[in-house]
Each structure stands twice: as structure tokens, then as C-alpha cells.
Backbone and ligand atoms as CSV (ligand in chain L), in Angstrom:
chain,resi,resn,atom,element,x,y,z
A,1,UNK,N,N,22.521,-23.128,176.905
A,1,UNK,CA,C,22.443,-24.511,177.395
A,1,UNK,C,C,22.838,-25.506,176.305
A,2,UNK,N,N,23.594,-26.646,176.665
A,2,UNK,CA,C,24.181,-27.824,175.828
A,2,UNK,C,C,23.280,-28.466,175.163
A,3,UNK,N,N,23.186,-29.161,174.400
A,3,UNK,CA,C,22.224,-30.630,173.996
A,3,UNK,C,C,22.468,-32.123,174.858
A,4,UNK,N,N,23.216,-32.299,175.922
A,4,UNK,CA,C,23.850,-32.967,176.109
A,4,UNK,C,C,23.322,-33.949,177.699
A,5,UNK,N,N,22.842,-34.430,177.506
A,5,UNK,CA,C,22.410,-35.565,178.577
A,5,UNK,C,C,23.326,-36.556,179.150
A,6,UNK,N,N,23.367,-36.290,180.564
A,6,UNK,CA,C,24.664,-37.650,181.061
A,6,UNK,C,C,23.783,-38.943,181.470
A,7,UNK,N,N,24.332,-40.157,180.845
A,7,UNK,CA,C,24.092,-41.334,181.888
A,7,UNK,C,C,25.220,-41.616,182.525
A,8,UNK,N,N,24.774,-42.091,183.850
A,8,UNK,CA,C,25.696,-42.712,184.345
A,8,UNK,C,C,25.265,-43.546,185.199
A,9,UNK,N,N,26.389,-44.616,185.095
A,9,UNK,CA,C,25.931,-45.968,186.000
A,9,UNK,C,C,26.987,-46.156,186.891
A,10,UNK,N,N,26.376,-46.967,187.962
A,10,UNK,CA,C,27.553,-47.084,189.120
A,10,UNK,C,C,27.807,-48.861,188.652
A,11,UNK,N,N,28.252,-48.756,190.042
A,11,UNK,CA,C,29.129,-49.876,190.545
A,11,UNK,C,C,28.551,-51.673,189.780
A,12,UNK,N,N,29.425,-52.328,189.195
A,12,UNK,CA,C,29.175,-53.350,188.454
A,12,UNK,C,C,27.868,-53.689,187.253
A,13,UNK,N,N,27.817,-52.516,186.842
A,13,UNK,CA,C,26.778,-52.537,185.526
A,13,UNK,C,C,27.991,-53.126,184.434
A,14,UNK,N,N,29.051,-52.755,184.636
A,14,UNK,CA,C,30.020,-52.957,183.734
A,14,UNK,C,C,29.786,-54.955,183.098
A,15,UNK,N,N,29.256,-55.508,184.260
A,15,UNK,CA,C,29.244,-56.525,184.114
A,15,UNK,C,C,27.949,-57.121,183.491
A,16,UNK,N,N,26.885,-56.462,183.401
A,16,UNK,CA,C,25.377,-56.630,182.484
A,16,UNK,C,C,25.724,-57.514,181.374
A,17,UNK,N,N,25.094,-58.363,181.905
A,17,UNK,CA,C,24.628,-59.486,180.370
A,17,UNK,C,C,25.182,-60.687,181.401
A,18,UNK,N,N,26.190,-60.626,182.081
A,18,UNK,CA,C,26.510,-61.437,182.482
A,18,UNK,C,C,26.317,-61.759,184.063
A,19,UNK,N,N,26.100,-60.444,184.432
A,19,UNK,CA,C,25.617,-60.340,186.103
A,19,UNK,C,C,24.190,-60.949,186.492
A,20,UNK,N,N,23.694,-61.879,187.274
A,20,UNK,CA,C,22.640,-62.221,187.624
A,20,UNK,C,C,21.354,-61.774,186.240
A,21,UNK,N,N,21.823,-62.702,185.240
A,21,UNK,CA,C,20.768,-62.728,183.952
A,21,UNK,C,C,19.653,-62.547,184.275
A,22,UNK,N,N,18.904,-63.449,185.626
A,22,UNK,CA,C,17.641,-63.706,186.175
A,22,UNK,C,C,17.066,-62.595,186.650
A,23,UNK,N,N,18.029,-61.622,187.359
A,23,UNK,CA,C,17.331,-60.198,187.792
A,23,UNK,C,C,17.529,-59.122,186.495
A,24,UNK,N,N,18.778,-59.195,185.936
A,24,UNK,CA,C,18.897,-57.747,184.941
A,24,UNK,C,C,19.072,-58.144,183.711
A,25,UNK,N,N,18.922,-59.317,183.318
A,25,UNK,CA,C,18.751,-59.645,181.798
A,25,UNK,C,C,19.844,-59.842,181.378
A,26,UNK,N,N,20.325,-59.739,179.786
A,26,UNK,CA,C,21.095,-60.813,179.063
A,26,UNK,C,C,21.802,-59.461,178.289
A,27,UNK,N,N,21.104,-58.138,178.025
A,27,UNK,CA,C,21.503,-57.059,177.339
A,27,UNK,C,C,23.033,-56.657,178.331
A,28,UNK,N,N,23.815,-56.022,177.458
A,28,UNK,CA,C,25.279,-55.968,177.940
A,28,UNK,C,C,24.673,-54.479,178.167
A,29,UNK,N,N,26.159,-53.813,178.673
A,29,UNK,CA,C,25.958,-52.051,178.787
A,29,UNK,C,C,26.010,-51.456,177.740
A,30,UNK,N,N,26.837,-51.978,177.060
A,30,UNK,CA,C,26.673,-51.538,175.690
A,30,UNK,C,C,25.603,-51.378,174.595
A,31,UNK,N,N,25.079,-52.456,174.993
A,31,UNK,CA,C,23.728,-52.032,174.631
A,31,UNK,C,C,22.734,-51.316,174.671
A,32,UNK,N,N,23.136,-51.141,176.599
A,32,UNK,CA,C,22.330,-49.892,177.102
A,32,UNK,C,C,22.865,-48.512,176.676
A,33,UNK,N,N,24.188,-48.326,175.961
A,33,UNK,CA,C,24.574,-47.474,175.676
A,33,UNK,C,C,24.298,-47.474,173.879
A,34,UNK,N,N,23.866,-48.303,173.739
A,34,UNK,CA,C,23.436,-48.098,171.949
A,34,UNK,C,C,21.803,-47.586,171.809
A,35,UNK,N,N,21.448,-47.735,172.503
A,35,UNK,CA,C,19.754,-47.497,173.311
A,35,UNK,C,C,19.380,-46.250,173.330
A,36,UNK,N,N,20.655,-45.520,174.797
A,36,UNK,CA,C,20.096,-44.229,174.738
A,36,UNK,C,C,20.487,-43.333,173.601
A,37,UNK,N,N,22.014,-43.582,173.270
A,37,UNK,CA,C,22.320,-42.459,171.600
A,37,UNK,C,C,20.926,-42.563,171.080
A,38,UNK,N,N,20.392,-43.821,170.636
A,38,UNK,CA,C,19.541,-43.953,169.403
A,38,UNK,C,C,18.012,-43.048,169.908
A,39,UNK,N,N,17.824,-43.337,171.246
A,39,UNK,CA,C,16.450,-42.574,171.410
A,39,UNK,C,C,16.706,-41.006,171.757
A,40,UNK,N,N,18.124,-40.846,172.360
A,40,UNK,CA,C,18.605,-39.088,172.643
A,40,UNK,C,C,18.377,-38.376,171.517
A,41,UNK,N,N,18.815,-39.305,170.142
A,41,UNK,CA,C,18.889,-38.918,168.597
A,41,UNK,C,C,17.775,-38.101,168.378
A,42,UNK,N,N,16.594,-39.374,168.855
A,42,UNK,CA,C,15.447,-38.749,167.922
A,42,UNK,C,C,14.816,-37.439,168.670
A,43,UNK,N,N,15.408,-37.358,169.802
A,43,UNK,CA,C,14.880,-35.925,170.290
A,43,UNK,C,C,15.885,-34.410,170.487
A,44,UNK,N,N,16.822,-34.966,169.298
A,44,UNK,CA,C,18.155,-34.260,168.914
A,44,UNK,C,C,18.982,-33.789,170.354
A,45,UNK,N,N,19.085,-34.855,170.934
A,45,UNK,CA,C,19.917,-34.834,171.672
A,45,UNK,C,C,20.613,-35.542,171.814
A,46,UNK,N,N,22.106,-35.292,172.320
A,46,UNK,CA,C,23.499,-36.174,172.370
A,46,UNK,C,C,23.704,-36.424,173.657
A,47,UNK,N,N,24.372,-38.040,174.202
A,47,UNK,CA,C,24.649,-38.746,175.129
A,47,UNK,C,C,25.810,-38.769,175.774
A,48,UNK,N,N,26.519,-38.383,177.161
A,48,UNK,CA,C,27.967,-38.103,177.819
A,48,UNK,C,C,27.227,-39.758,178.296
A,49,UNK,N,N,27.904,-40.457,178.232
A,49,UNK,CA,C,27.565,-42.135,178.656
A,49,UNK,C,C,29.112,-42.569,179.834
A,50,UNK,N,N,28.836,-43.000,181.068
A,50,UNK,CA,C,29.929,-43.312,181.660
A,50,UNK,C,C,29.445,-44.385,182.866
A,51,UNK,N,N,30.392,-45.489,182.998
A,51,UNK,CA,C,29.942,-46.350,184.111
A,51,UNK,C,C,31.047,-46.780,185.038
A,52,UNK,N,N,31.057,-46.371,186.158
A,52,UNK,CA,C,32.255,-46.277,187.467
A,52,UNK,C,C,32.459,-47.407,188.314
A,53,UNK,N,N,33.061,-48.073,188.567
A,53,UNK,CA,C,32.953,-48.340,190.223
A,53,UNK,C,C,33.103,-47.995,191.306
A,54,UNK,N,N,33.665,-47.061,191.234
A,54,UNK,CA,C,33.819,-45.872,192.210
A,54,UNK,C,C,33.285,-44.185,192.254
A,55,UNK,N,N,33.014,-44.623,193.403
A,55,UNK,CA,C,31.822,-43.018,194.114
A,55,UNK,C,C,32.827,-41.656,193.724
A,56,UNK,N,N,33.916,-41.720,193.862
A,56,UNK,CA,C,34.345,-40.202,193.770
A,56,UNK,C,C,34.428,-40.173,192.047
A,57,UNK,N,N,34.331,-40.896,191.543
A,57,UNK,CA,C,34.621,-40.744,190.042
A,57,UNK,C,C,32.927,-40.405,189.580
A,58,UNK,N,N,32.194,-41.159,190.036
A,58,UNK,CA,C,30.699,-40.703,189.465
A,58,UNK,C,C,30.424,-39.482,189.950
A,59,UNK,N,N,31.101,-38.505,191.301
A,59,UNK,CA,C,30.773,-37.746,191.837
A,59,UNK,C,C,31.607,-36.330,190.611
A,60,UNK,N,N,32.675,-36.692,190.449
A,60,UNK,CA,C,33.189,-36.041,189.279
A,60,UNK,C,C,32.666,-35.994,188.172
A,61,UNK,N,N,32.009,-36.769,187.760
A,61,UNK,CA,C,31.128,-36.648,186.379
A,61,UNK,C,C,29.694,-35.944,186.567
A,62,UNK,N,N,29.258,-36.080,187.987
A,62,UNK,CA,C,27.992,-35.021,188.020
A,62,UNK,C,C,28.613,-33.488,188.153
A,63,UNK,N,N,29.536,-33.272,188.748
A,63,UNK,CA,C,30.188,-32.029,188.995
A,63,UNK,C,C,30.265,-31.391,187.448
A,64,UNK,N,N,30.345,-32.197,186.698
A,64,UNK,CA,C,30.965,-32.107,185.070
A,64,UNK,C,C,29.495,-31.362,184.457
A,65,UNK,N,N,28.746,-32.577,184.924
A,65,UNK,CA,C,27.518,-32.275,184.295
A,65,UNK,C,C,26.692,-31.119,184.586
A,66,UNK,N,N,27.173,-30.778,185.740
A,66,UNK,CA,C,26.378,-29.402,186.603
A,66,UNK,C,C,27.152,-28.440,185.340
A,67,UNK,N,N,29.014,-28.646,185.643
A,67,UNK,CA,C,29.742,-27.248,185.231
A,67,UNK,C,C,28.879,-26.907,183.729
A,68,UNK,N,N,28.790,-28.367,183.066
A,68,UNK,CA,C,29.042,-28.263,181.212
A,68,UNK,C,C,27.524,-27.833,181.159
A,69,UNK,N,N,26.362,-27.474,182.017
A,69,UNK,CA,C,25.034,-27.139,182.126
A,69,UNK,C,C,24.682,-28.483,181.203
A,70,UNK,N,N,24.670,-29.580,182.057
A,70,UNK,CA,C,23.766,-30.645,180.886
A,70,UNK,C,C,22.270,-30.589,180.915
A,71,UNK,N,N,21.449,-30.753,180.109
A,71,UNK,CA,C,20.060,-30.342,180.173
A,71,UNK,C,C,19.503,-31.417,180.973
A,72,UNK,N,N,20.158,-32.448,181.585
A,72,UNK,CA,C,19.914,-33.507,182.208
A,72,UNK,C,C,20.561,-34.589,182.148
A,73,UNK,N,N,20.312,-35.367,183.539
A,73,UNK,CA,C,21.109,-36.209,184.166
A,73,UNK,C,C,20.231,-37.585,184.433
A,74,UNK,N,N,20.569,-38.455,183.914
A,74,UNK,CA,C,20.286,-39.608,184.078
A,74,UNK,C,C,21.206,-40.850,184.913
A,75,UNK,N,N,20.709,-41.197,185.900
A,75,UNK,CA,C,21.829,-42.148,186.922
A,75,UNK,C,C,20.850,-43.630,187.458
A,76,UNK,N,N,21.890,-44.567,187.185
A,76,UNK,CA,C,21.410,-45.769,187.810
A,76,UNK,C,C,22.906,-45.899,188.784
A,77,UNK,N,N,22.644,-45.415,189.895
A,77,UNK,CA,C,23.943,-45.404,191.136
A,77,UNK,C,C,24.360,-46.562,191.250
A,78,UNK,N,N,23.135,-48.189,191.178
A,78,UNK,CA,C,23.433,-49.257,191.478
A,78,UNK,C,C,23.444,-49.153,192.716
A,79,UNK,N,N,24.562,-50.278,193.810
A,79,UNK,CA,C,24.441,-50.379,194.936
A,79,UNK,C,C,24.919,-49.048,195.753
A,80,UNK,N,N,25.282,-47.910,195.024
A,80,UNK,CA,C,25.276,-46.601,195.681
A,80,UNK,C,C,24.038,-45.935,196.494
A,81,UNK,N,N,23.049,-46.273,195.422
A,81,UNK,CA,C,21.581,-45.623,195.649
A,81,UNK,C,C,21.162,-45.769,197.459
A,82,UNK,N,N,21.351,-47.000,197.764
A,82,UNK,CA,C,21.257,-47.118,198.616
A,82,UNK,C,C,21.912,-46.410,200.086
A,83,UNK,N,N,22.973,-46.588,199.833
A,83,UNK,CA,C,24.172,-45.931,200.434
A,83,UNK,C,C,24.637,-44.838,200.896
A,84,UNK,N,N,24.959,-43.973,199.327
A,84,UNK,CA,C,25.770,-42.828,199.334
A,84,UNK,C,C,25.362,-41.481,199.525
A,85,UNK,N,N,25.187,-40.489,200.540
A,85,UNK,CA,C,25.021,-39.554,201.168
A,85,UNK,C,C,25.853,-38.371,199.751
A,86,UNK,N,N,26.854,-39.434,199.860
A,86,UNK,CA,C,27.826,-37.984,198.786
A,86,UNK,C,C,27.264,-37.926,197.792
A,87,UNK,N,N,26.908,-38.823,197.172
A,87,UNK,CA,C,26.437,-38.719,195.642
A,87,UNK,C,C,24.687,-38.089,195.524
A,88,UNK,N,N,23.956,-38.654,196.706
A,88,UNK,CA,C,22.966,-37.298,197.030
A,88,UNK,C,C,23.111,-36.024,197.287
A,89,UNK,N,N,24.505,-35.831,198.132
A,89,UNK,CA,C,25.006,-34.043,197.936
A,89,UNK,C,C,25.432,-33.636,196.657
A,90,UNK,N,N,25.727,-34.652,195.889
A,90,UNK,CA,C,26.342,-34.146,194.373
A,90,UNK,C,C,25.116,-33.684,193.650
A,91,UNK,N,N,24.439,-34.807,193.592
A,91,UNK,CA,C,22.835,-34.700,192.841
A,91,UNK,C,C,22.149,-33.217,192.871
A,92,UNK,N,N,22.375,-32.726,194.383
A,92,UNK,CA,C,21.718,-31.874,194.945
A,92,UNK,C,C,21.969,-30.351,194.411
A,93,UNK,N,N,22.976,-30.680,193.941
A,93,UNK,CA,C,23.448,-29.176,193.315
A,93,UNK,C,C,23.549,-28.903,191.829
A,94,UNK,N,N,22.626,-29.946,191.199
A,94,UNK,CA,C,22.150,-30.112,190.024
A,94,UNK,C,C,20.785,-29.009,189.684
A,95,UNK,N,N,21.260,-28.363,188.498
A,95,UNK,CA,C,20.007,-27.431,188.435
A,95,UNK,C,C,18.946,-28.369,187.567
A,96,UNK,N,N,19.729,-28.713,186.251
A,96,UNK,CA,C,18.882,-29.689,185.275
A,96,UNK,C,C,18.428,-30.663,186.062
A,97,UNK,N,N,16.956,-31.365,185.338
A,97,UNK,CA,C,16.285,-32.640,185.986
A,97,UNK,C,C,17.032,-34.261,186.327
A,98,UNK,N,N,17.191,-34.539,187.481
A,98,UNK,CA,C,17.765,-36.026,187.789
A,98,UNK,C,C,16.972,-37.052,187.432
A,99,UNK,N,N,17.113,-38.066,186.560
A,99,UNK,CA,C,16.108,-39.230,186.703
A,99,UNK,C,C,16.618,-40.071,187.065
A,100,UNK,N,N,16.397,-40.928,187.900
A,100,UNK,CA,C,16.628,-42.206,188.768
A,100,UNK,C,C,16.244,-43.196,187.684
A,101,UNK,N,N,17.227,-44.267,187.170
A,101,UNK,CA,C,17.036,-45.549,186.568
A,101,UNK,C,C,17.103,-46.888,187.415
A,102,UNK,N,N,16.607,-47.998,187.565
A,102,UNK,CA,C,16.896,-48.606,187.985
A,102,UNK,C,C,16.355,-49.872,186.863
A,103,UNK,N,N,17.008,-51.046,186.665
A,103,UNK,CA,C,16.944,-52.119,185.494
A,103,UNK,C,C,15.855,-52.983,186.762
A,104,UNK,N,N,16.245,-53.577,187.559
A,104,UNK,CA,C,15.232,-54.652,189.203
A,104,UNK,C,C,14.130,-53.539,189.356
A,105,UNK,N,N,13.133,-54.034,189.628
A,105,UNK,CA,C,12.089,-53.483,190.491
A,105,UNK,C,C,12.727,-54.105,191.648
A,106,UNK,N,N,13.173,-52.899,192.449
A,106,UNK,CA,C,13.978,-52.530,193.797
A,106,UNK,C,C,13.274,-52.353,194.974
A,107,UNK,N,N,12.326,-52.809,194.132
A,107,UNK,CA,C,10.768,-52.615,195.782
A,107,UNK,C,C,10.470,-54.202,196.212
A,108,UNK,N,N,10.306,-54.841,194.880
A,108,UNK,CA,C,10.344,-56.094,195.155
A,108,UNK,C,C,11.342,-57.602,195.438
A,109,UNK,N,N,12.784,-56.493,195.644
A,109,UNK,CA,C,13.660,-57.464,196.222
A,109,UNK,C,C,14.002,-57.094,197.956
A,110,UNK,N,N,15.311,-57.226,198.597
A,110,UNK,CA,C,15.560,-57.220,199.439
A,110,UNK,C,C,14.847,-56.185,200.504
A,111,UNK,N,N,15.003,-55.758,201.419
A,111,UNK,CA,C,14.167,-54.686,201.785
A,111,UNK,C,C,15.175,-53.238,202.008
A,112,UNK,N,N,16.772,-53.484,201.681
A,112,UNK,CA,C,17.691,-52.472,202.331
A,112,UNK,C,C,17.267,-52.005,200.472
A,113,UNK,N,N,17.115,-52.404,199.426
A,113,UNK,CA,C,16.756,-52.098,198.385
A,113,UNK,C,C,15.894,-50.954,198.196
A,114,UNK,N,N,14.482,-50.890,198.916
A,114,UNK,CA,C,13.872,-49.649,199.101
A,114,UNK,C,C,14.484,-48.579,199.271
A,115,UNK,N,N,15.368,-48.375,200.180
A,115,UNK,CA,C,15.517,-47.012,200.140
A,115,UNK,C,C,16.484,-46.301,199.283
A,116,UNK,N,N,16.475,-45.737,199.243
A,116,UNK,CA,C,17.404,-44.540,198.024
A,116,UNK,C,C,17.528,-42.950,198.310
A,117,UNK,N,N,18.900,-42.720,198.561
A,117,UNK,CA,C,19.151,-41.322,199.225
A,117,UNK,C,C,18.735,-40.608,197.413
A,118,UNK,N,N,18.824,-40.918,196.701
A,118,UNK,CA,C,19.135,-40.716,195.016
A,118,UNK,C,C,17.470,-40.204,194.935
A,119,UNK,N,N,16.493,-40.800,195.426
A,119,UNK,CA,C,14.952,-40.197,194.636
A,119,UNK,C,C,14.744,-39.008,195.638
A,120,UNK,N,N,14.862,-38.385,196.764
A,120,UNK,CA,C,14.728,-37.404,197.134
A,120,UNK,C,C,15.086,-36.578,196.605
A,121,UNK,N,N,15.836,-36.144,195.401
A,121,UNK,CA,C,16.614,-35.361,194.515
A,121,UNK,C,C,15.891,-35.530,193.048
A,122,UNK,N,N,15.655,-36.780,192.977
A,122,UNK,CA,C,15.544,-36.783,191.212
A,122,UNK,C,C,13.869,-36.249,191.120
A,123,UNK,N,N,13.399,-36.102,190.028
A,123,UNK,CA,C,12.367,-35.351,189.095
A,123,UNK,C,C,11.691,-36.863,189.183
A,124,UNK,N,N,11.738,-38.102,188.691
A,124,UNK,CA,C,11.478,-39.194,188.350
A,124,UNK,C,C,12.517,-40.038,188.260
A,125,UNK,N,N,11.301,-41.235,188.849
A,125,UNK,CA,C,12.117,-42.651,189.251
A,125,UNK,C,C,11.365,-43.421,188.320
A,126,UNK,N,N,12.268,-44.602,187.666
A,126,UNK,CA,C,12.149,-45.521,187.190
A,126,UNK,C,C,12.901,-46.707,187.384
A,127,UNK,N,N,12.076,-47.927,187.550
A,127,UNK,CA,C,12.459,-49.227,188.071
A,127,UNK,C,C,11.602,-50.093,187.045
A,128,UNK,N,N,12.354,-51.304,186.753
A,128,UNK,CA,C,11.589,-52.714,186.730
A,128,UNK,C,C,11.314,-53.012,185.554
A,129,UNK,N,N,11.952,-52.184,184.054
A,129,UNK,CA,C,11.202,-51.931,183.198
A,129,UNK,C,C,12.627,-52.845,182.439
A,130,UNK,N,N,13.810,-53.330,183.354
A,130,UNK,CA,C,14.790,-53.594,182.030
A,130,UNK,C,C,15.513,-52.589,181.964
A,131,UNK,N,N,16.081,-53.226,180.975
A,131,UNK,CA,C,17.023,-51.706,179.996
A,131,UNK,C,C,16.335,-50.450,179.374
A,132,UNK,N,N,14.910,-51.093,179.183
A,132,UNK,CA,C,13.787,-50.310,178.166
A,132,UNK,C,C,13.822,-49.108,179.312
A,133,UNK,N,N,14.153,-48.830,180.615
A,133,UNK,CA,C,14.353,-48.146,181.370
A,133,UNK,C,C,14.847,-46.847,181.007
A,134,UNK,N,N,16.232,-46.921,180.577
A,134,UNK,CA,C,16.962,-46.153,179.790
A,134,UNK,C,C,16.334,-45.050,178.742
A,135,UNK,N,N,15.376,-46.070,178.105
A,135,UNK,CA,C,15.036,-45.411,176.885
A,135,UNK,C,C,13.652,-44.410,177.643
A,136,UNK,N,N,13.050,-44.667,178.083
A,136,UNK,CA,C,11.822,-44.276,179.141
A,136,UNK,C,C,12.379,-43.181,179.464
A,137,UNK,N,N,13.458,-43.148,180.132
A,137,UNK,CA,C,13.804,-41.857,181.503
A,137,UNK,C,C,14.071,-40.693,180.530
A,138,UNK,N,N,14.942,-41.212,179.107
A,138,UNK,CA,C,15.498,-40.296,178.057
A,138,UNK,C,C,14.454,-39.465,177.386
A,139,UNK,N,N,13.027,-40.568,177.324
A,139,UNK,CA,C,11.901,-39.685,176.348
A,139,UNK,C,C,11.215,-39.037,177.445
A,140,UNK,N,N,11.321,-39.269,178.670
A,140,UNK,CA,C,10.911,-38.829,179.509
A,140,UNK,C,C,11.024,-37.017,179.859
A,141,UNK,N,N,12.688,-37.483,180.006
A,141,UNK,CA,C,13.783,-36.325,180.149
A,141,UNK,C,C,13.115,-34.911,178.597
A,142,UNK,N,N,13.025,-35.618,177.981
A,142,UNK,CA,C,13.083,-34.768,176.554
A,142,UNK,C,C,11.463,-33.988,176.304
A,143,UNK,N,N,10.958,-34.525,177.385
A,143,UNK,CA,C,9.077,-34.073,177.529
A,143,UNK,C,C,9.391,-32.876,178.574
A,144,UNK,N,N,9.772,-33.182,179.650
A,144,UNK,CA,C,10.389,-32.440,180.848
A,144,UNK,C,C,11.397,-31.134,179.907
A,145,UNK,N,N,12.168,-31.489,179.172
A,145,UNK,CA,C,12.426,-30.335,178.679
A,145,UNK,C,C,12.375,-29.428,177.778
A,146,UNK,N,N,10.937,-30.687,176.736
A,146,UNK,CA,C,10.641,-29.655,175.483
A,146,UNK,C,C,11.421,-29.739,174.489
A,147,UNK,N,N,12.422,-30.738,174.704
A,147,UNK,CA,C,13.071,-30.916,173.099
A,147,UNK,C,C,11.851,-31.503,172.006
A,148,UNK,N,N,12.578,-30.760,171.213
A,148,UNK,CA,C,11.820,-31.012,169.696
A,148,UNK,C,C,12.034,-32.716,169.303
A,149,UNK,N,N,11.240,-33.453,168.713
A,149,UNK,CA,C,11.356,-34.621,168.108
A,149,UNK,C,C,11.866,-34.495,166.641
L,1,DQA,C1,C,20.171,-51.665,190.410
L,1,DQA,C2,C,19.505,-52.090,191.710
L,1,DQA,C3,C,20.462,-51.938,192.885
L,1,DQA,O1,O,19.828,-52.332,194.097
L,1,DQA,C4,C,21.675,-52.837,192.674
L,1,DQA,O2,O,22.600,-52.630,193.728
L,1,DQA,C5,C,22.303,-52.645,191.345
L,1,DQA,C6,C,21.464,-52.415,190.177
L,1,DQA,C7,C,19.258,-51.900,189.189
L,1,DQA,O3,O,19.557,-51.347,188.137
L,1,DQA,O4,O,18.283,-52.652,189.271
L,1,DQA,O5,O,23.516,-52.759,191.208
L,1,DQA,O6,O,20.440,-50.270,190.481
């Protein structure tokens, strides 16, 4: 088995820092991507980091992550979660643990927000926490699998 943990984000994270400040804050993706290296680090693990706008391309990177045996998968689908049937069949054929990220507490906005084809699949969900999200699901991920600190 790899050392190797995927994030991946869907559809308009690309735009963080600048997308609705009031719901997801002021931190860019990049940041969110300086976040998880630094906390994957301390549990000697390395980060496959990728953010799509499109479903068949995130669906290719879990396929990746299944083939390359990543010890886990970390996904904020974005407005997929809601949605996408495919990217729950992708999920589904994941042996390593899925964690669901979400930056909004997704319970307390709209109501088509609740649902998520994405947590019937994942190990753990996380919402509402920010970016600090990221770092959560990763130390999370690394308890779940017993990496060494
Ligand atoms: C989101 C919540 C989704 O409902 C929304 O479509 C997003 C971002 C979040 O991180 O809070 O794009 O996944």
C-alpha cells in the first residue's frame, strides 16, 4: 500500500477566497492545499491534491486513487454532492476510507443542501468547520489508518 492520500474538490472551489467570503471564508485553495501537505506530513503521509469542474474528470481521479491503492480519499464534491449518482458509483468501489469535507455547514443552508449521494459511502463526514476541515478529515484519516505521527 502507497503513503498517498487524494483530495479532491469539485466544482468552483477553484474560486475560494473569493467565492461568497460570507459562507467559505477568505482562505484561497491554495491554502487549503498548503494545509493538508503540512498536516499529511506530520503523519508521514503525502498529498495527490486536485480540483475539477467537471464530474468525469473527478471520476478519473477516484478511479486513479482506487488503481494507485491510496490509503485514502478525501472529497469535497461541492455542488456534485448533491447531485451526482456517478461520482457515488465511483466512491463505491473504493476499498480505502472516503471522508466527506464540506467548508458550509450544509445542514444549515438551503434544504436541497442536505442531501448527499457522497455520505452513504464515506467513513466520515465533515462540515462547518472552514478549511480547518481539511486538516480534521486528514488527522482523522491517519487515526482510521494507524499512521505513525
Ligand atoms: C460545499 C457545499 C456545497 O453545497 C456547495 O455546492 C459547494 C461547497 C462546501 O464546501 O461547503 O460548492 O461543498
Amino acid at each position: 500500500m502507497s503513503n498517498v492520500v487524494y483530495v479532491l474538490n469539485g466544482p468552483n472551489l477553484n474560486l475560494l477566497g473569493t467565492r461568497e467570503p460570507q459562507i467559505y471564508g477568505h482562505a484561497t485553495l491554495g491554502d487549503v492545499e498548503k494545509l493538508c501537505r503540512e498536516t499529511a506530513k506530520k503523519h508521514g503521509l503525502a498529498v495527490e491534491f486536485h480540483q475539477s469542474n467537471h464530474e468525469g474528470e473527478m471520476i478519473d481521479w477516484i478511479q486513479k486513487a482506487r488503481s494507485e491503492k491510496a490509503v485514502g480519499l478525501i472529497i469535497n464534491p461541492a455542488g456534485y454532492t448533491h447531485t451526482s449518482v456517478a461520482i457515488l458509483d465511483a466512491l463505491t468501489t473504493m476499498e480505502a476510507p472516503v471522508i466527506e469535507v464540506h467548508i458550509s455547514n450544509v445542514h444549515a443552508r438551503e434544504s436541497f443542501r442536505r442531501r448527499s449521494y457522497v455520505s452513504q459511502v464515506a467513513r466520515a463526514v465533515i462540515c462547518g468547520f472552514g478549511i480547518d476541515g481539511y486538516a480534521l478529515a486528514i488527522t482523522g484519516l491517519a487515526g482510521i489508518i494507524g499512521a505513525k505521527e
